[in-house]
PABA-303362 format. One record per atom (N, C-alpha, C): x, y, z; residue number from 1. Coordinates in steps of 0.2 Angstrom, whole numbers. Layout:
BEGIN
R:x:y:z:nr
R:X:Y:Z:NUM
...
END
This chain:
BEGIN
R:x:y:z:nr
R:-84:71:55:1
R:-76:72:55:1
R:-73:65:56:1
R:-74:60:60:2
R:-72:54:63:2
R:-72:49:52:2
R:-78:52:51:3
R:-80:48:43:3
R:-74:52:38:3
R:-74:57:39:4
R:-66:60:32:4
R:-62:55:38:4
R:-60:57:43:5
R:-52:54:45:5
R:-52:47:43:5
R:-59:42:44:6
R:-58:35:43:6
R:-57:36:34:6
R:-59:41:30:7
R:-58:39:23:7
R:-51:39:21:7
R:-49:45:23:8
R:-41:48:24:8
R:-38:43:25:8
R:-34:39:30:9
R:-33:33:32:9
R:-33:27:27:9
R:-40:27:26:10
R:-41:19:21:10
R:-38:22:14:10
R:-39:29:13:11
R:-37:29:6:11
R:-27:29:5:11
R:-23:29:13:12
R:-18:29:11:12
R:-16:24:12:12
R:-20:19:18:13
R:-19:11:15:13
R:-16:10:8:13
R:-22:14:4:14
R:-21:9:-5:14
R:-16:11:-7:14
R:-10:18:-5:15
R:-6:20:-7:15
R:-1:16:-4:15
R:0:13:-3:16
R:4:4:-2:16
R:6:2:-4:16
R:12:-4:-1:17
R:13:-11:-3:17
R:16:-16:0:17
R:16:-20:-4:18
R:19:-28:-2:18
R:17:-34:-8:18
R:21:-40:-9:19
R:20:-44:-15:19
R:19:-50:-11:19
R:14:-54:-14:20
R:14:-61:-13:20
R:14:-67:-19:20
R:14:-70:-19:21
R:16:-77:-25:21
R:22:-80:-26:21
R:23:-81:-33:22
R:29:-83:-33:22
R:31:-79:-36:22
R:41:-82:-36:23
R:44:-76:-39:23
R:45:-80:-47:23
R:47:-76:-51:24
R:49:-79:-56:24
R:55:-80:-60:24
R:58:-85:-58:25
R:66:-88:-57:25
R:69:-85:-65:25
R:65:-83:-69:26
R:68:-84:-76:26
R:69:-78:-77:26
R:66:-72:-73:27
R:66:-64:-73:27
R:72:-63:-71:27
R:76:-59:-76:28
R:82:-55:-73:28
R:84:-47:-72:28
R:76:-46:-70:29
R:75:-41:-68:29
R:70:-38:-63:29
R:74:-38:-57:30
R:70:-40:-51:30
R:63:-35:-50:30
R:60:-35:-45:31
R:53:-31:-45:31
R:53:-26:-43:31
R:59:-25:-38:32
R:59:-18:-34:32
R:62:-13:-41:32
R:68:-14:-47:33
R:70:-10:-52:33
R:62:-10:-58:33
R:58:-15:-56:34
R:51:-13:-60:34
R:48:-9:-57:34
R:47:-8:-50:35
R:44:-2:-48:35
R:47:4:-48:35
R:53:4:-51:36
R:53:12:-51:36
R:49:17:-55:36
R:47:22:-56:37
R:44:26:-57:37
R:36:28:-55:37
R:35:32:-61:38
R:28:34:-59:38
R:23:30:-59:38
R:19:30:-57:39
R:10:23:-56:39
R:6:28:-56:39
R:1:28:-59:40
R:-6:30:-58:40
R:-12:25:-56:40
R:-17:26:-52:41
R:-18:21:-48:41
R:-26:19:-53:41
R:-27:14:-53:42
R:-34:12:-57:42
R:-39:9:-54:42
R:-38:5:-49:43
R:-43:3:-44:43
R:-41:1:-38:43
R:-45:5:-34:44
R:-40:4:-27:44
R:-48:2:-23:44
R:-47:-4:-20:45
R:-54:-7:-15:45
R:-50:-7:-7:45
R:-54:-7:-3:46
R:-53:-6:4:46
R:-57:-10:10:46
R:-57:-14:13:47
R:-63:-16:19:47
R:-57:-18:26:47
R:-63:-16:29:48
R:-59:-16:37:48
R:-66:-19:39:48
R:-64:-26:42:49
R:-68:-29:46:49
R:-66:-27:55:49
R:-71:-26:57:50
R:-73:-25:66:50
R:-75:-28:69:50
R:-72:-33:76:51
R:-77:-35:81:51
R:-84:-35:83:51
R:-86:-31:80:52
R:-95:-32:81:52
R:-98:-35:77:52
R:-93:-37:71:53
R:-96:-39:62:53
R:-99:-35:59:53
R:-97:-29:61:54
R:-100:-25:56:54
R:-93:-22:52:54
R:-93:-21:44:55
R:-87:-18:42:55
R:-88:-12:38:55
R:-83:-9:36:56
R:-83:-4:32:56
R:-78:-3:25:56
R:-81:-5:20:57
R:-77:-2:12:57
R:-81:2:9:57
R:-73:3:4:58
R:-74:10:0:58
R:-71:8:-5:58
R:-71:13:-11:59
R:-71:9:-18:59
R:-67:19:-17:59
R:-61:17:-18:60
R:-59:24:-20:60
R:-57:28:-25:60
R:-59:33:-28:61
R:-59:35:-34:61
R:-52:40:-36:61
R:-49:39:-40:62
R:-43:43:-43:62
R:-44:47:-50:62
R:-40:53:-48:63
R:-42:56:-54:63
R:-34:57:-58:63
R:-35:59:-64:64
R:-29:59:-68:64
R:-23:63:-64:64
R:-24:68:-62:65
R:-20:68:-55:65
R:-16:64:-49:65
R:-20:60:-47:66
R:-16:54:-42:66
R:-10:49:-45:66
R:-5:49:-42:67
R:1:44:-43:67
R:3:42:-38:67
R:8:37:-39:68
R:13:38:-33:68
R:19:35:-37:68
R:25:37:-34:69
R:30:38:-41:69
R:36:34:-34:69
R:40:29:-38:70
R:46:26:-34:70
R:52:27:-36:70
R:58:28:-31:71
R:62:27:-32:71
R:67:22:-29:71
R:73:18:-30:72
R:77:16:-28:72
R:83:18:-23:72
R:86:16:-18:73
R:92:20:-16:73
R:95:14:-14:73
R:93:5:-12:74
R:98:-2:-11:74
R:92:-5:-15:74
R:96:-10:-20:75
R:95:-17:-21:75
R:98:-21:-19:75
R:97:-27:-14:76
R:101:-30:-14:76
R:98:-38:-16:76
R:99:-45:-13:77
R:97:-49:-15:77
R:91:-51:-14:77
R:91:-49:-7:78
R:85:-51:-3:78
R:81:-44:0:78
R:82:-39:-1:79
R:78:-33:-2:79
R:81:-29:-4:79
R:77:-22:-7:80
R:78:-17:-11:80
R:75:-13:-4:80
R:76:-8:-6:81
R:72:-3:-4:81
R:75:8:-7:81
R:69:11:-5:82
R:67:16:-8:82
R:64:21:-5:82
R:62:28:-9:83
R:60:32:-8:83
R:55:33:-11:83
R:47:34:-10:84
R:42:40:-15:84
R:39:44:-13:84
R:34:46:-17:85
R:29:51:-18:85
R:25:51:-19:85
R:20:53:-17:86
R:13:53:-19:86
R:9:56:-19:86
R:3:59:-24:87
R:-3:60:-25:87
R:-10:59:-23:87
R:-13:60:-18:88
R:-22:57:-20:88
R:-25:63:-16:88
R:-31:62:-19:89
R:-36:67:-16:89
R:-35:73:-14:89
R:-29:78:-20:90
R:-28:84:-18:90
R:-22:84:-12:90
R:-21:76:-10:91
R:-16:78:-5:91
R:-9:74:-8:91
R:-1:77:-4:92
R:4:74:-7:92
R:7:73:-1:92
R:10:66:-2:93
R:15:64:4:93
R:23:60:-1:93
R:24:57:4:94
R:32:56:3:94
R:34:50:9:94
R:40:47:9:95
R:43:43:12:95
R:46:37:12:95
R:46:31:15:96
R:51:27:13:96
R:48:20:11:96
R:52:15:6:97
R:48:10:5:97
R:55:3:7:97
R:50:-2:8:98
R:57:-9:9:98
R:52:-13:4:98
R:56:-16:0:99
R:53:-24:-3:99
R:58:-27:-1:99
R:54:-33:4:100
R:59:-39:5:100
R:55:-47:0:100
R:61:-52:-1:101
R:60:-56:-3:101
R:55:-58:-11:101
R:56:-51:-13:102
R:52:-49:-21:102
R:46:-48:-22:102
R:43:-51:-14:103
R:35:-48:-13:103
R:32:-46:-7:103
R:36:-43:-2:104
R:33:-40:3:104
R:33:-34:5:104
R:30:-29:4:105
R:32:-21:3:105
R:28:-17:9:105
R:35:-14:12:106
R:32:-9:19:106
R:34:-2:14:106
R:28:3:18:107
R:28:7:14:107
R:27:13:23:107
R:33:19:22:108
R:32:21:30:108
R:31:29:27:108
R:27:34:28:109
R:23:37:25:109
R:27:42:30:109
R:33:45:31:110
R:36:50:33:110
R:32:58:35:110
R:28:59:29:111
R:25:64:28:111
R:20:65:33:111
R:17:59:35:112
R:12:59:40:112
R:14:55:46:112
R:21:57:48:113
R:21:56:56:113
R:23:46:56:113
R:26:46:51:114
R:28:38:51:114
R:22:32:50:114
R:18:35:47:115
R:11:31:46:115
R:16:24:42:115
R:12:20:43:116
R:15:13:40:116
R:11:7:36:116
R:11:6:27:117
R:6:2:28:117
R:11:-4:25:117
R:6:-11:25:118
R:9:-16:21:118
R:7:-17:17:118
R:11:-20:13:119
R:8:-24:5:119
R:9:-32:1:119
R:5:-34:0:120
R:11:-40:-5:120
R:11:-38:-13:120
R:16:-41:-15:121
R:16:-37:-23:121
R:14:-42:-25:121
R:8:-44:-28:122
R:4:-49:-32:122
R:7:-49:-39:122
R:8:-43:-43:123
R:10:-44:-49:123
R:12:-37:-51:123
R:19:-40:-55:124
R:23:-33:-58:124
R:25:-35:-67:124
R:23:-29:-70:125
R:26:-30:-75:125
R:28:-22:-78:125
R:30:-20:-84:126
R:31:-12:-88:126
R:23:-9:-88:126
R:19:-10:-87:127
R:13:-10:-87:127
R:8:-8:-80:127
R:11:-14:-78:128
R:4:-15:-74:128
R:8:-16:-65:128
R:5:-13:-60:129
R:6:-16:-54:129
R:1:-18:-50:129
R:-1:-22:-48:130
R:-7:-26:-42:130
R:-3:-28:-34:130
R:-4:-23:-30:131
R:-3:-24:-23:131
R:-11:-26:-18:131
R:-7:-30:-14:132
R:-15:-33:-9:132
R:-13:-33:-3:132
R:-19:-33:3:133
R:-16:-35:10:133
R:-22:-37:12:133
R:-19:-43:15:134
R:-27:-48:17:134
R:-26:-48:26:134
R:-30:-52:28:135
R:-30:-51:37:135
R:-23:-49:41:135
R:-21:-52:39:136
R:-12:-53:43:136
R:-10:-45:44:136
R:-9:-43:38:137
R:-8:-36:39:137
R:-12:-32:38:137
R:-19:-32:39:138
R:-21:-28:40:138
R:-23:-26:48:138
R:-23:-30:50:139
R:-20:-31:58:139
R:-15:-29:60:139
R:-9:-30:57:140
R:-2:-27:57:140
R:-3:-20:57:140
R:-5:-17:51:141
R:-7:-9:50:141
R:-11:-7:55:141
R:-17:-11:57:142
R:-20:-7:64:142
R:-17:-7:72:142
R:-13:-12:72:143
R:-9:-14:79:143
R:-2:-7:77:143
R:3:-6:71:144
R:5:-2:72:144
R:4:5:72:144
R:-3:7:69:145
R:-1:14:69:145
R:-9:15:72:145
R:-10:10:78:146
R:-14:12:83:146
R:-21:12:83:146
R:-23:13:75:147
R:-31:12:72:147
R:-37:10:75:147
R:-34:6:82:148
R:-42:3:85:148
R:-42:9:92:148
R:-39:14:94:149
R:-40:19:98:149
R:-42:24:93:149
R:-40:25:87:150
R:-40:30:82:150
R:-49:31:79:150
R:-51:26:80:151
R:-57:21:78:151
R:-63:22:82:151
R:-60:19:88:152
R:-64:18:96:152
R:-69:10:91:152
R:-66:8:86:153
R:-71:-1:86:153
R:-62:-3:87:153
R:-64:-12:87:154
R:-57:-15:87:154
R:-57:-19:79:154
R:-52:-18:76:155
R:-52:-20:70:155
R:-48:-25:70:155
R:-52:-32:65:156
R:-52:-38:65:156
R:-48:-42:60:156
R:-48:-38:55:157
R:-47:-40:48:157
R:-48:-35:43:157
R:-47:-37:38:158
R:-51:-33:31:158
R:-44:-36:26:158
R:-47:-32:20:159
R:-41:-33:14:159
R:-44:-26:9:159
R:-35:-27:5:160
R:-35:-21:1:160
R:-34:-24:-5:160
R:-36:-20:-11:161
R:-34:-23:-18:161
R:-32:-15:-21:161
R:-26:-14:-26:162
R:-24:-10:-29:162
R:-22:-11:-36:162
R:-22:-8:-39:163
R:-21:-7:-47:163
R:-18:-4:-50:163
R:-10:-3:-51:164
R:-9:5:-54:164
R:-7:2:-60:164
R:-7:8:-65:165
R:-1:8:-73:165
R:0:14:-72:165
R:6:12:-79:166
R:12:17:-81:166
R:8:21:-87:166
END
């Protein structure tokens, strides 16, 4: 039981965000108006490193089925923020998103009791989205929604990588 709840969990990780890089000064149209709509997700990786040094990843599969679809409700200069929805493994949730600064995306999972993950938006275009979370927040994600009691290890690190299109 303890191995679904840890899968469950890291699979909603993937269902995230946040951006990292740079912005592109020449774009005149921001990343949060590029995330709106539907995504289907294409590769979604997962590792959670542990205190003992021992870790755990998963390589998460999606099926034609899975999305998660965005909306807008503020743009503003230095953040947008939103609503979505989503898809995966037969299960569907909802709730709120912030991108601030064009690539740092909280993603708070209303549907499951305020769950919270983070993102950096690596790359957006009409195509293609690539979200990641390396040590810093993945720390973040276990410190806020309590993961090392949830867990019973202490969690150290890990990173995620994501892939959706349109």
């Amino acid at each position: 039981m303890k191995h679904i709840i840890f899968l469950f969990l890291i699979s909603g990780i993937a269902f995230c965000a946040c951006q990292k890089g740079e912005n592109n000064q020449n774009n005149t149209t921001s990343n949060a108006t590029k995330l709106v709509g539907k995504w289907t997700p294409k590769t979604t990786k997962s590792t959670i490193n542990f205190d003992d040094g021992k870790s755990a990843s998963v390589d998460i599969p999606s099926t034609a089925d899975d999305f998660v679809e965005f909306k807008i409700t503020k743009n503003e200069s230095t953040f947008a923020e939103g609503t979505f929805i989503t898809q995966t493994m037969g299960t569907s949730g909802n709730g709120t998103w912030r991108l601030e600064n064009e690539v740092e995306m909280t993603l708070i999972y209303t549907s499951l009791g305020n769950y919270t993950l983070y993102r950096f938006l690596d790359e957006i275009n009409d195509k293609s989205l690539i979200l990641s979370a390396d040590d810093k927040l993945t720390l973040l994600w276990a410190e806020l929604n309590d993961m090392n009691s949830k867990l019973g290890k202490t969690i150290v690190g890990g990173s995620v990588f994501e892939e959706y299109f349109k």
